[in-house]
Each structure stands twice: as C-alpha cells, then as structure tokens.
C-alpha positions in Angstrom: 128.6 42.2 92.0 127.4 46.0 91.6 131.1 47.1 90.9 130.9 44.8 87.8 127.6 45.6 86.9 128.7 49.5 87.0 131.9 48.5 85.2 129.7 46.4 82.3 127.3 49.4 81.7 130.1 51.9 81.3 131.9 50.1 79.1 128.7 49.2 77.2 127.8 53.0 77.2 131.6 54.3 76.2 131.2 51.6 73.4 128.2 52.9 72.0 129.2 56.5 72.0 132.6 55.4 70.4 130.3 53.6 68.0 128.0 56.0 67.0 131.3 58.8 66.3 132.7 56.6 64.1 129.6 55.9 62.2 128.9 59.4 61.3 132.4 60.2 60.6 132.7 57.2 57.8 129.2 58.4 56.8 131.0 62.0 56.7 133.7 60.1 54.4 131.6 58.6 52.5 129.3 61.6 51.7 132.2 63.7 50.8 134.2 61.1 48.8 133.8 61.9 44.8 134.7 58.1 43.9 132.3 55.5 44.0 134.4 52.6 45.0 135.6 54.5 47.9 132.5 55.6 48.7 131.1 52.2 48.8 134.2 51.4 51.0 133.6 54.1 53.4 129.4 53.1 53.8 130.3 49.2 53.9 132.6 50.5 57.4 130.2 52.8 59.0 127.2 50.7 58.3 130.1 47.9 60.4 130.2 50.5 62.9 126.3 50.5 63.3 125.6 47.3 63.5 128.3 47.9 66.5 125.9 50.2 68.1 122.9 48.0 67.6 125.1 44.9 69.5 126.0 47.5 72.2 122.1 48.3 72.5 121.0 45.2 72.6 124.1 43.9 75.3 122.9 47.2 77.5 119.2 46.6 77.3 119.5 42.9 78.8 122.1 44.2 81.0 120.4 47.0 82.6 116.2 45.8 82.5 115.1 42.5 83.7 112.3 41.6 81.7 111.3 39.3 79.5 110.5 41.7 77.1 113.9 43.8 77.2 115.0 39.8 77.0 113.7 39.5 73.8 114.1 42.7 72.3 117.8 43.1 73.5 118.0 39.7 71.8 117.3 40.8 68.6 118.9 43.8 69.1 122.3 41.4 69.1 121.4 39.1 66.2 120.6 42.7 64.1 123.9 44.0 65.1 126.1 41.1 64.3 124.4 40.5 61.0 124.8 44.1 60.4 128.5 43.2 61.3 129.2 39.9 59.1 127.0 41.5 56.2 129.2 44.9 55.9 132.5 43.2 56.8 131.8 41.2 53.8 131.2 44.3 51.3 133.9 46.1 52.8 136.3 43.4 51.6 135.0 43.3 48.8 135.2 47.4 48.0 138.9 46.8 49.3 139.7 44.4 46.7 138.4 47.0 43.9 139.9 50.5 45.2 143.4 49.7 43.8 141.3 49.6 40.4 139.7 52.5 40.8 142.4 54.0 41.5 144.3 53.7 38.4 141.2 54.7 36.5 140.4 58.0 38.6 144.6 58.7 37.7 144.2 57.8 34.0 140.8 59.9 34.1 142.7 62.9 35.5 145.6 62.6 33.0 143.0 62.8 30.3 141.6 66.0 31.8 145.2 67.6 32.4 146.0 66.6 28.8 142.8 68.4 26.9 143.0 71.2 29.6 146.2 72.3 28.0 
C-alpha cells in the first residue's frame, strides 16, 4: 500500500511539473506570436495545460492530507481543473478551425507589403 501511494504522488508530482513547462512555453508561444488567431490558439492550449496543473493539485492534495478540509478544497481544485480543461479545449477548436484563414490573409497581407516595398 505505501509503494502505490509513493508511486501515485510521483506521478502526480512529475505530472504537475510536466504541466506547468508546458504552460509557460505555449504562454511563451503565445506572447511571441504576431497573429492573433494563432495567438488565441497558443493561450486556448496553455490555459488546457493549467487547468492540467490545477487537476494535478487538486488529485495530490486529497492524495497526500487527510482532512476534510484538503477534501474539499482538493475537490474543487478538480472541478476547476477540468472546467479549465473542457472550456479551453473548446476554444482551441475553435481557433484551429480559423488558422487556415488567417493564414491566407497574413500571406495576402505580406504580398501586399512585398508589392508596395518594391
């Protein structure tokens, strides 16, 4: 029973580091993208990635104190995260559908500057 508590709290713990790299480097992404749609794309997966990190908090808090109090807030802690999850997921197909769009307009917007930079 203590070997797969130790196992559940090191995957828990891997999972939230994991998490919380991947957040920032989509935030990174998104921070240094100059498109909008892509930008939007890039936030709608980190912002997945948090809500991650918030259901790994919340699993590890019930996991590792037994209270009724870590209980609760570990409980919310999960409904956060996957809400976080559905919400984003959501957004990020929806940016998905749209980048193929954008994309033609960023190509015909840099045509346009080629053309009247000559």
């Amino acid at each position: 029973m203590e070997m797969l508590y130790q196992i559940s709290v090191s995957v828990l713990v891997t999972l939230l580091l994991a998490s919380l790299f991947l957040f920032l480097l989509f935030k990174v992404r998104q921070i240094r993208s100059r498109r909008d749609v892509q930008s939007a794309h890039f936030n709608s997966i980190s912002r997945i990635w948090l809500g991650l990190l918030i259901l790994a908090f919340g699993l590890n808090t019930i996991i590792q104190f037994h209270t009724a109090v870590s209980y609760i807030i570990g409980a919310l802690f999960i409904i956060l995260g996957a809400y976080n999850i559905w919400h984003f997921n959501a957004a990020r197909k929806y940016f998905k559908g749209n980048l193929p769009i954008e994309e033609e307009a960023w190509e015909e917007f840099e045509r346009k500057q080629r053309q009247s930079g000559k």
